[in-house]
DSSP file (Angstrom, degrees, kcal/mol; ACC not computed):
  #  RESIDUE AA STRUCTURE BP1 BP2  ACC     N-H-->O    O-->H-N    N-H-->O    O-->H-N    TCO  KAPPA ALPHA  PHI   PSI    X-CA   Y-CA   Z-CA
    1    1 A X    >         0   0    0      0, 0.0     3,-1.0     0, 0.0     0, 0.0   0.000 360.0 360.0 360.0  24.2  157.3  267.6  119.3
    2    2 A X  T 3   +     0   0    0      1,-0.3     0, 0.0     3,-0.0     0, 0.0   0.877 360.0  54.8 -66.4 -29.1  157.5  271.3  119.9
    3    3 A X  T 3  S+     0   0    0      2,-0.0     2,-1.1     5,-0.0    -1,-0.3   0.554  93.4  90.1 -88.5   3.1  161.5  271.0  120.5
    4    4 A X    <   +     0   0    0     -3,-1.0     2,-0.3    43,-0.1     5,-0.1  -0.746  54.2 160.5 -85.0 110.8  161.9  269.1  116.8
    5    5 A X    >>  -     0   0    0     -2,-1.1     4,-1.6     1,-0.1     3,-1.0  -0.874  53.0 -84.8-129.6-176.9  162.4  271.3  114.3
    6    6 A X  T 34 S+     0   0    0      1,-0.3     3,-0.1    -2,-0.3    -1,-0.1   0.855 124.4  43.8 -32.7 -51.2  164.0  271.3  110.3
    7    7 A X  T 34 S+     0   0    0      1,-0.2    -1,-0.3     3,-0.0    -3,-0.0   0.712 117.0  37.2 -81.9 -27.4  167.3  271.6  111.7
    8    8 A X  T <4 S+     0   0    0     -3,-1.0    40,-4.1    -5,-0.1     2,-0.4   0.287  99.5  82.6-116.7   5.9  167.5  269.4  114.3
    9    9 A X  E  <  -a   48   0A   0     -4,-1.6     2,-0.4    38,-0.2    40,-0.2  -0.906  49.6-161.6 -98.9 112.6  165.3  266.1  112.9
   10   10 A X  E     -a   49   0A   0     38,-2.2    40,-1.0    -2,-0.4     2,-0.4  -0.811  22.4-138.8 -86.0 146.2  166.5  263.4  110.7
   11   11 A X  E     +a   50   0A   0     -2,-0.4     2,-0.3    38,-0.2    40,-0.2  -0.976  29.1 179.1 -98.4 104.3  163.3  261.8  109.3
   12   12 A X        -     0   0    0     38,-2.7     2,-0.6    -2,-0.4    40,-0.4  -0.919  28.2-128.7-126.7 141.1  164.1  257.8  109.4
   13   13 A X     >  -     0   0    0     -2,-0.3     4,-1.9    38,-0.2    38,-0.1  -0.834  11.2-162.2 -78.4 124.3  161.3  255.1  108.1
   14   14 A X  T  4 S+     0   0    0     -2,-0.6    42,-0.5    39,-0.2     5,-0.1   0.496  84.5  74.9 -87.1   9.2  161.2  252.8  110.9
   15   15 A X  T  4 S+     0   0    0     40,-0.3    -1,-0.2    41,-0.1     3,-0.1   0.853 115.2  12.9  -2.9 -83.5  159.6  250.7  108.2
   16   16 A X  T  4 S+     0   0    0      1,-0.1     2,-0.3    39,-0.1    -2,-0.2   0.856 131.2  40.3-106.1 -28.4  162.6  250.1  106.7
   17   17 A X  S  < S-     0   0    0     -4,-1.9     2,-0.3     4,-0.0    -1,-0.1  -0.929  72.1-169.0-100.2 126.2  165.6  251.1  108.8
   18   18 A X    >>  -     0   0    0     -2,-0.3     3,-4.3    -3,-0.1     4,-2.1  -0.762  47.6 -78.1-120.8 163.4  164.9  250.0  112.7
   19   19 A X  H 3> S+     0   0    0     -2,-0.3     4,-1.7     1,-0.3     5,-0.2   0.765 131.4  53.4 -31.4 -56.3  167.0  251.1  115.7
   20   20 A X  H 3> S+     0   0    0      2,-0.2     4,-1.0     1,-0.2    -1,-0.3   0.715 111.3  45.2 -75.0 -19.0  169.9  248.5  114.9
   21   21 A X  H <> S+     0   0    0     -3,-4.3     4,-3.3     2,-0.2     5,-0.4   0.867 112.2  53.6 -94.9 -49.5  170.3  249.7  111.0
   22   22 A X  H  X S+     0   0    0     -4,-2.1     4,-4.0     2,-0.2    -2,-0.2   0.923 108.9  46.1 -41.2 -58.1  170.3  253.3  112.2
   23   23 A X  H  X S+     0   0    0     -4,-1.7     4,-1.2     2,-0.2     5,-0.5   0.906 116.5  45.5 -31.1 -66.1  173.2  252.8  114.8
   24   24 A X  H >X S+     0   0    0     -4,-1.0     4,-2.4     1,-0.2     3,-1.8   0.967 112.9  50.9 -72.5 -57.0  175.2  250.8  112.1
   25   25 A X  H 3<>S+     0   0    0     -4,-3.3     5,-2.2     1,-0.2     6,-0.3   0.839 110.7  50.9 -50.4 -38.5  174.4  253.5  109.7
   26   26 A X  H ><5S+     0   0    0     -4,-4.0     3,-0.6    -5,-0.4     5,-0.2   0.756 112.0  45.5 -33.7 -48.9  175.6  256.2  112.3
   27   27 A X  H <<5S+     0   0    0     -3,-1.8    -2,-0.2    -4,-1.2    -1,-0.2   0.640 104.4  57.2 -97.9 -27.3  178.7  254.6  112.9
   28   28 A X  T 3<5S-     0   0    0     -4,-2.4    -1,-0.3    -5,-0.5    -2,-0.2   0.551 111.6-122.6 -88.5   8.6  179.6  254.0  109.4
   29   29 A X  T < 5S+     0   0    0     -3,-0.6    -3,-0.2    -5,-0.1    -2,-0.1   0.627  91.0 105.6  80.6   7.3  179.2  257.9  109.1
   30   30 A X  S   <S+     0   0    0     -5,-2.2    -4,-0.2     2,-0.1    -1,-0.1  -0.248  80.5  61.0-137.4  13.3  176.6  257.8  106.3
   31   31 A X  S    S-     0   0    0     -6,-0.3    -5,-0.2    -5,-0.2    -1,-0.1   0.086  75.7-151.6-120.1  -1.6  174.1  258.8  109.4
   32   32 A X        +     0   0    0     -7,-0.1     3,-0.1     1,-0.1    -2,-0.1   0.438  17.1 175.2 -17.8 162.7  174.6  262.1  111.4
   33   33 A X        +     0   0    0      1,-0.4    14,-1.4    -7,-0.1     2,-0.2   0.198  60.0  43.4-141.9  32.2  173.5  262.0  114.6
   34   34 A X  E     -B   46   0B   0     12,-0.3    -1,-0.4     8,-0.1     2,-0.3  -0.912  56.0-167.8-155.5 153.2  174.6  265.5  116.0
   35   35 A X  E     -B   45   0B   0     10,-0.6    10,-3.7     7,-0.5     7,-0.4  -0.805  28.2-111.3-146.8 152.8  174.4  269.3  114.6
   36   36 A X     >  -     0   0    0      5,-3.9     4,-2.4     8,-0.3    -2,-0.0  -0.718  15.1-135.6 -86.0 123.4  176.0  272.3  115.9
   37   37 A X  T  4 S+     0   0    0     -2,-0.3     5,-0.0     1,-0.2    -1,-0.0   0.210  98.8  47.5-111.9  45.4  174.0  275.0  117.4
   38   38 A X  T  4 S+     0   0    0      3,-0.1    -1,-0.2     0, 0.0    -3,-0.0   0.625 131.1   7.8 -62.5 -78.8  175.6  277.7  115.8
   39   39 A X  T  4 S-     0   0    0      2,-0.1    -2,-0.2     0, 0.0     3,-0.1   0.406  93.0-106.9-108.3  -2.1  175.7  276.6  112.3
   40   40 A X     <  +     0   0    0     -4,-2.4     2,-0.3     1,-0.4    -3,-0.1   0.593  61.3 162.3  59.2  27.9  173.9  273.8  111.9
   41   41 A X    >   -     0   0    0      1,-0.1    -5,-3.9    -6,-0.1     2,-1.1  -0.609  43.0-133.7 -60.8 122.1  177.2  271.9  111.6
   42   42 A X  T 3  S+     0   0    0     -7,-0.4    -7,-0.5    -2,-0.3    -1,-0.1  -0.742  86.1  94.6 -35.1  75.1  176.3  268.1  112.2
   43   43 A X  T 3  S+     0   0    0     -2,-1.1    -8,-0.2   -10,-0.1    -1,-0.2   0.282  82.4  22.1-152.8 -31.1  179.3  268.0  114.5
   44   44 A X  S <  S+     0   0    0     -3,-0.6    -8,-0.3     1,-0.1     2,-0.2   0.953 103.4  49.4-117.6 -63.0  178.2  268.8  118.4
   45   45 A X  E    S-B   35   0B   0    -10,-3.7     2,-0.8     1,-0.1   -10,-0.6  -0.514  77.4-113.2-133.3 131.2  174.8  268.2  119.6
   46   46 A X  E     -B   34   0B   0    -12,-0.3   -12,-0.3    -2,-0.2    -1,-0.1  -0.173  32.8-136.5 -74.7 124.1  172.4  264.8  119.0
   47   47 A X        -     0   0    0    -14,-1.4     2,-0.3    -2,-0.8   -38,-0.2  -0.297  14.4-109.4 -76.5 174.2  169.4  265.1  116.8
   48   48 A X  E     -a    9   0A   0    -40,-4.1   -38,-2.2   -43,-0.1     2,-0.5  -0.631  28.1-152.7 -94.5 147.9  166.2  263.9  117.3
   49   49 A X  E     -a   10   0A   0     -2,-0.3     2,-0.3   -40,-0.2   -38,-0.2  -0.909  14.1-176.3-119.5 140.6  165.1  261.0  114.9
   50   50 A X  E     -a   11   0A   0    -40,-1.0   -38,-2.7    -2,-0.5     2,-0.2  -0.825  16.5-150.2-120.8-172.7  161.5  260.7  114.1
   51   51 A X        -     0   0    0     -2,-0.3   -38,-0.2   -40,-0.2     4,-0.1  -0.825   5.3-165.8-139.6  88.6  159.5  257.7  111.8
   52   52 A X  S    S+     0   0    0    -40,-0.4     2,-0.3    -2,-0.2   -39,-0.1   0.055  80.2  67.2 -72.9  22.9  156.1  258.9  109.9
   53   53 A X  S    S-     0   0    0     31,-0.0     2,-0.3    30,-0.0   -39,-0.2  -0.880  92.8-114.9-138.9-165.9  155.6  254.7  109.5
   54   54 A X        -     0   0    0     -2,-0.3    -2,-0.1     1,-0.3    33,-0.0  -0.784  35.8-112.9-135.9 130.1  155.0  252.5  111.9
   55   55 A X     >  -     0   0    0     -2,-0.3     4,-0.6     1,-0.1    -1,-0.3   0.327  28.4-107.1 -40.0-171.6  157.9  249.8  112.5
   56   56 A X  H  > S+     0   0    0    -42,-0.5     4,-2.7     3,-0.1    -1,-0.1   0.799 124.4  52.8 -84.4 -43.7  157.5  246.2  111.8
   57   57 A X  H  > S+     0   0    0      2,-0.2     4,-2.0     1,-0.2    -3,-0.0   0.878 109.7  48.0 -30.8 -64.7  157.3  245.7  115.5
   58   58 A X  H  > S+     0   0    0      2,-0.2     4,-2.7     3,-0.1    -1,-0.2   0.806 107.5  56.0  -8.2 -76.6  154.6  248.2  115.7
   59   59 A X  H  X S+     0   0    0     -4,-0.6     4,-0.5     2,-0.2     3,-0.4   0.917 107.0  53.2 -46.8-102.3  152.9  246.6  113.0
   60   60 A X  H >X S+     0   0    0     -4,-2.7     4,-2.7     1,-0.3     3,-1.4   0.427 111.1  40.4   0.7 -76.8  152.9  243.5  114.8
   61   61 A X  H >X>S+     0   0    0     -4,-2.0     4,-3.0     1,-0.3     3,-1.9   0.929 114.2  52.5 -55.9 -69.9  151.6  244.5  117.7
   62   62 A X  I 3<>S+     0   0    0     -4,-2.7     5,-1.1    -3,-0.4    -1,-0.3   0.641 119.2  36.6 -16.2 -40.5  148.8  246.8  116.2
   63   63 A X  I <<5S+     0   0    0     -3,-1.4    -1,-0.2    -4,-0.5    -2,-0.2   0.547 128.1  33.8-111.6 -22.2  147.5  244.2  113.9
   64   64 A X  I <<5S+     0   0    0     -4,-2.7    -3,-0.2    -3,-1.9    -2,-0.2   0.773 134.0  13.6 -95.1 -53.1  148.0  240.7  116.8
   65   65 A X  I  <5S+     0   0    0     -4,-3.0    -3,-0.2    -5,-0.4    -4,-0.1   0.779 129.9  41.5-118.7 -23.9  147.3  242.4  120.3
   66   66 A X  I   <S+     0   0    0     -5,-0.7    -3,-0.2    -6,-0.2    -4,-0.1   0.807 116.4  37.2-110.3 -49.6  145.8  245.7  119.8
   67   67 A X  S > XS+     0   0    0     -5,-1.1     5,-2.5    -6,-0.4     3,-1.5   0.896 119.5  50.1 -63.5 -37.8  143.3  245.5  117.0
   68   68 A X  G > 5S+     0   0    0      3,-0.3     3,-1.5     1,-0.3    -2,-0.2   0.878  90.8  72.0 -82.5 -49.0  142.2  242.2  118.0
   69   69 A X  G 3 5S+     0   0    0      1,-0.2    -1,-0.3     2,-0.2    -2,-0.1   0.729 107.3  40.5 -39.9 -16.7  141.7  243.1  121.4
   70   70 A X  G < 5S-     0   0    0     -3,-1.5    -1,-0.2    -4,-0.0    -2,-0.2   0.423 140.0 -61.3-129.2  -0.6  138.5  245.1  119.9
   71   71 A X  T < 5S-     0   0    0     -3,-1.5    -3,-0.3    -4,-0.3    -2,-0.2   0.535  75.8-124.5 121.9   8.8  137.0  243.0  117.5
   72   72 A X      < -     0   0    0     -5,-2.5    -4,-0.1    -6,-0.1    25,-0.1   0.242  21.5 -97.8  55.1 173.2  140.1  242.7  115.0
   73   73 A X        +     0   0    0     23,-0.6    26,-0.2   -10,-0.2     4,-0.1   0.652  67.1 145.5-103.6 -35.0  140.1  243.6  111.1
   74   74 A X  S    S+     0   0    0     22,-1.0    24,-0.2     1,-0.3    23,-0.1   0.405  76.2   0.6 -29.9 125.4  139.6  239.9  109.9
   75   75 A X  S    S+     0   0    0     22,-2.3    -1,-0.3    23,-0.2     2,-0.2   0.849 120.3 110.5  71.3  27.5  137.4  239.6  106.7
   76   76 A X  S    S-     0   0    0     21,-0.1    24,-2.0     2,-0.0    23,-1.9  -0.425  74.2 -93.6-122.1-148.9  137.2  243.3  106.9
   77   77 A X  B     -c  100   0C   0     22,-0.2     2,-0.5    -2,-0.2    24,-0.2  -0.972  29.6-166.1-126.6 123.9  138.5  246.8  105.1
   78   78 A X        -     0   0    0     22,-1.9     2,-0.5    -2,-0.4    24,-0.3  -0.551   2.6-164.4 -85.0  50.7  141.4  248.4  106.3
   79   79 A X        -     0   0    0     -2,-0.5     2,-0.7    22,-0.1    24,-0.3  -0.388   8.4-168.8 -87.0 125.8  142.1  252.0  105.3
   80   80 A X  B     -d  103   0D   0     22,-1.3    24,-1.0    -2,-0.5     3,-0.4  -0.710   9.2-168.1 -65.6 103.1  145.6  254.0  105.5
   81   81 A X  S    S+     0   0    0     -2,-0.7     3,-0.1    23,-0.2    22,-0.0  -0.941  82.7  29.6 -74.1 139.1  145.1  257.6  104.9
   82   82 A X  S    S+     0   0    0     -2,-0.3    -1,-0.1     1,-0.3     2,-0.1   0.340  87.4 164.6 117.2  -8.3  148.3  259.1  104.4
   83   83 A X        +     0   0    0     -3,-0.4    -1,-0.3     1,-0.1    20,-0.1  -0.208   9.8 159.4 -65.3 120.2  149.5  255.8  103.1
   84   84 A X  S    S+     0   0    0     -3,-0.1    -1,-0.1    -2,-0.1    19,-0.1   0.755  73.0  13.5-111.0 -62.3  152.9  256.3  101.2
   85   85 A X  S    S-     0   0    0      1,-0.1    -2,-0.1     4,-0.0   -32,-0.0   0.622  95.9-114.3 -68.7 -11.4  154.7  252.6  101.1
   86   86 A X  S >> S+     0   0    0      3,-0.0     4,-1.8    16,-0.0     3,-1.3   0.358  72.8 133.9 103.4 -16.2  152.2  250.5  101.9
   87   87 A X  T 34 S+     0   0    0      1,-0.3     5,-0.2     2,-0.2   -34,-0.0   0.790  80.8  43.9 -50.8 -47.3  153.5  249.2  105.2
   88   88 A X  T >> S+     0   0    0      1,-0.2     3,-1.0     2,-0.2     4,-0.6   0.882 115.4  52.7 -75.0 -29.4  150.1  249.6  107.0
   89   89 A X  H <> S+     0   0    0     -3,-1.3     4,-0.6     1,-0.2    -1,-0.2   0.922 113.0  43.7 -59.3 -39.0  148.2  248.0  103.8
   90   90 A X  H 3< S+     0   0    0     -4,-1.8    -1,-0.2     1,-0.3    -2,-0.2   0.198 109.4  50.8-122.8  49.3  150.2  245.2  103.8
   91   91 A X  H <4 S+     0   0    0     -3,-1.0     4,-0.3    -5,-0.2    -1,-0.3   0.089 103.1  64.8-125.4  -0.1  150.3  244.4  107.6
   92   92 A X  H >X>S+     0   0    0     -4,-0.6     4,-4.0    -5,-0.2     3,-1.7   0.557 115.3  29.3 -84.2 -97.6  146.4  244.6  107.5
   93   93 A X  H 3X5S+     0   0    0     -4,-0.6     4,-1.5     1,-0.3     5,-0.2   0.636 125.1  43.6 -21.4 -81.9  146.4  241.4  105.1
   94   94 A X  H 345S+     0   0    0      1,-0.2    -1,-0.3    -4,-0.1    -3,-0.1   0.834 133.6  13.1 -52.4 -29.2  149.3  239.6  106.1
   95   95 A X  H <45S+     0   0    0     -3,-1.7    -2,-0.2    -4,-0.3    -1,-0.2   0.672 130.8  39.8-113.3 -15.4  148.9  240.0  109.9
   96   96 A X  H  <5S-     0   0    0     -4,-4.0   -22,-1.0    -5,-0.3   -23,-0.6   0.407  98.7-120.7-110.7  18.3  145.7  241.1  110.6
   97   97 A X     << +     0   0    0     -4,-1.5   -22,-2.3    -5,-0.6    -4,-0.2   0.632  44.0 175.1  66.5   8.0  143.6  239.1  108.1
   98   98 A X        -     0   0    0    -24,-0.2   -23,-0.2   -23,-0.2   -21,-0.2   0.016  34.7-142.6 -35.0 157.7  142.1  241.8  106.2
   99   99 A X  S    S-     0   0    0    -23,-1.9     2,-0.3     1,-0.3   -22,-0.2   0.636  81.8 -19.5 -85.1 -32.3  140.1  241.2  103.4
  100  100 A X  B     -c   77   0C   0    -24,-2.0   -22,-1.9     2,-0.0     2,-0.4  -0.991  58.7-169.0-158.9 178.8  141.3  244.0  102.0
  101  101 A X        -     0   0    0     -2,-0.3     2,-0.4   -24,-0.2   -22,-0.1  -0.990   3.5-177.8-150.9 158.3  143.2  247.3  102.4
  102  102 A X        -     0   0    0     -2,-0.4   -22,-1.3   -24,-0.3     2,-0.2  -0.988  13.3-141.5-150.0 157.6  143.9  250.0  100.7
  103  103 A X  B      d   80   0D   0     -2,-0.4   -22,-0.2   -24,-0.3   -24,-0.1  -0.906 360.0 360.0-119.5 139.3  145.9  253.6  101.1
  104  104 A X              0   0    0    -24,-1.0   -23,-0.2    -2,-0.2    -1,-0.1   0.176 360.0 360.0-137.1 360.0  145.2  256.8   99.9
C-alpha cells in the first residue's frame, strides 16, 4: 500500500457498501472517484479505495471454507481485536457457530 496515501484513498466499509453500492454511489456523484495531481482537485486521476472490514462475502468465506477447513470456531471464542461494528463478531455466531465472540 506504499502508493495509498491521505490524498489519494477513499476509506469505504466493504461491510456496508460493496462494489455495486460504490459504483452507484460514484455515478450519482456523492462518490469521487478521481483527484487531481496538482491540487488535489477530485477531478482527473482515480483513487484508490480501501475497506478496514471484511465484506459480507469475505465473511462468508472466512467463517464456511476457511476456518472450517482447520478445525472451525464452532462452540468456541472468537475474538476481533480492532473490532469497530461488529461485523467479524457477528459473522463468528451467525456463520461460524461460535459460542461466543467478542471485539475489543
Amino acid at each position: 500500500f506504499t502508493e495509498h496515501t491521505e490524498a489519494n484513498t477513499v476509506s469505504v466499509d466493504a461491510f456496508l457498501w460493496d462494489d455495486n453500492d460504490v459504483d452507484e454511489l460514484c455515478e450519482a456523484g456523492k462518490l469521487p472517484r478521481n483527484m487531481c495531481l496538482e491540487c488535489n482537485s477530485r477531478k482527473t486521476q482515480p483513487l484508490n479505495f480501501v475497506s478496514h472490514s471484511l465484506s459480507i462475502p469475505e465473511l462468508n468465506f472466512v467463517f464456511t471454507e476457511a476456518l472450517p477447513s482447520v478445525g472451525g470456531v464452532e462452540g468456541g471464542l472468537v475474538v476481533d481485536v480492532g473490532s469497530r461494528l461488529g461485523c467479524v463478531v457477528y459473522a463468528a455466531i451467525v456463520l461460524g457457530g461460535a459460542k461466543e465472540s467478542v471485539g475489543v
